[in-house]
N, C-alpha and C positions, 0 to 999 in steps of 0.2 A: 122449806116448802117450795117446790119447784110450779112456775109459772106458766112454762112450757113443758112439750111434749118430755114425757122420761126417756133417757137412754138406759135399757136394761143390758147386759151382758149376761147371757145364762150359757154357763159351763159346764155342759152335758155331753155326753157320750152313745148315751140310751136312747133310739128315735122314738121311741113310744113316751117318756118320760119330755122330752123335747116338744111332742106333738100337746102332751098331755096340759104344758106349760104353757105355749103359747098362745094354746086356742083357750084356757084359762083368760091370760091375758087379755087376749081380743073381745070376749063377751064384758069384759068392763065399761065398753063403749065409751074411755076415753086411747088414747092418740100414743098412748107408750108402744114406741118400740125395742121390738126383742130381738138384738143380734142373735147366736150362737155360735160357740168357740164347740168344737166336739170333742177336745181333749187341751189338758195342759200349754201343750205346747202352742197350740192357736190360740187360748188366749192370753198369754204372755204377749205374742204377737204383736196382739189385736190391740190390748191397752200400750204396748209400748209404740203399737202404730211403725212397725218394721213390715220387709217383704210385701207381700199384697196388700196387707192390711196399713199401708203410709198412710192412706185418708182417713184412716177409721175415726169413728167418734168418739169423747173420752167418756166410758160409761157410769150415768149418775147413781147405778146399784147394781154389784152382779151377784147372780145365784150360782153358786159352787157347790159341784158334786164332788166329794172327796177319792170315789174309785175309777179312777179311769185309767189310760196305756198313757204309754210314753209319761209322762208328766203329772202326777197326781195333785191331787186337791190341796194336801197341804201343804206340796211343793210351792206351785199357783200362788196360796195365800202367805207366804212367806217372803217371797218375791215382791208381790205386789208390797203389802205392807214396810217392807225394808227401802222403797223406794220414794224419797222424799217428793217426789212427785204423781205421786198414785198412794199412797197411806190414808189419805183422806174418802179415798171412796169407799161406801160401808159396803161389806159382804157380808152376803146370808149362805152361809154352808146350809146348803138343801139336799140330805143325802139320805140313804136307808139305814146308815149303820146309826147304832145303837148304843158304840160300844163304848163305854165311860173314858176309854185312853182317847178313842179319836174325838172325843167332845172336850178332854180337856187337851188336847193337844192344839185341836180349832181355837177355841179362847187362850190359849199360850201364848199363839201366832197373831192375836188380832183381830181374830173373826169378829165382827159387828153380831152375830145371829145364830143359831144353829138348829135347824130346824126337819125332823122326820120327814120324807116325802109322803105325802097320803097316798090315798090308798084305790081313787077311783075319784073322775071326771067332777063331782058334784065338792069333794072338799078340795082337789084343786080349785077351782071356782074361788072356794071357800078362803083360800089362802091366800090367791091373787090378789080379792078384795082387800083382805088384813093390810098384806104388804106394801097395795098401791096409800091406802090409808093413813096406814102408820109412816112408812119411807120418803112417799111421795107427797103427802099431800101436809101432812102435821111436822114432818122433821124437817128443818133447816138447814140442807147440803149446801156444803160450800161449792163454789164455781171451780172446777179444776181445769188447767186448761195445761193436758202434757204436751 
């Protein structure tokens, strides 16, 4: 149960699906913030706090899309998870596919979550709520400090 504000990482590509998320986010009217990594490659980055991203924050929950360029999702989540020092943060793969290999390939790698992207404004909403919920408010994250 985080005491302060969340650091969210959402690993998207898609600006409508990014828009769709964050303004999710923001109607919960509390105080989490949503970086955005737009592809693999930035958020490997971002969590290992390389290049522009040296200040970055270390994020308390990221959402991962599994299709993106350069660097895909379950590259991303392979990485992070093998990394004695980033393993402990949970991801929730937030993606459209469906397809029984890339769900058990996410739970193979580690994934905390795997969860269909909805489908319009109101179950975004609907999700935010669960997630900040369940992630942020009842779960017990450890202090990571990479």
């Amino acid at each position: 149960m985080l005491t302060r504000q969340a650091e969210i990482l959402l690993v998207e590509d898609n600006k409508t699906d990014c828009f769709l998320i964050t303004e999710a986010f923001s109607h919960l009217g509390t105080r989490n913030n949503v970086h955005i990594a737009k592809d693999g490659v930035e958020a490997l980055l971002f969590v290992k706090k390389q290049g522009e991203y040296e200040k970055a924050v270390t994020p308390d929950l990221i959402l991962l899309d599994l299709k993106m360029p350069r660097v895909d999702g379950l590259e991303v989540l392979k990485e992070i998870k093998k990394d004695i020092k980033l393993q402990a943060i949970p991801i929730i793969v937030l993606t459209v596919s469906k397809d029984d290999q890339d769900l058990k390939n996410a739970y193979d790698l580690y994934a905390n979550a795997y969860i269909i992207k909805p489908v319009d404004i109101e179950d975004y909403n609907k999700l935010a709520r669960s997630i900040e919920n369940f992630w942020l408010k009842n779960v017990h994250l450890p202090y990571i400090e990479a």
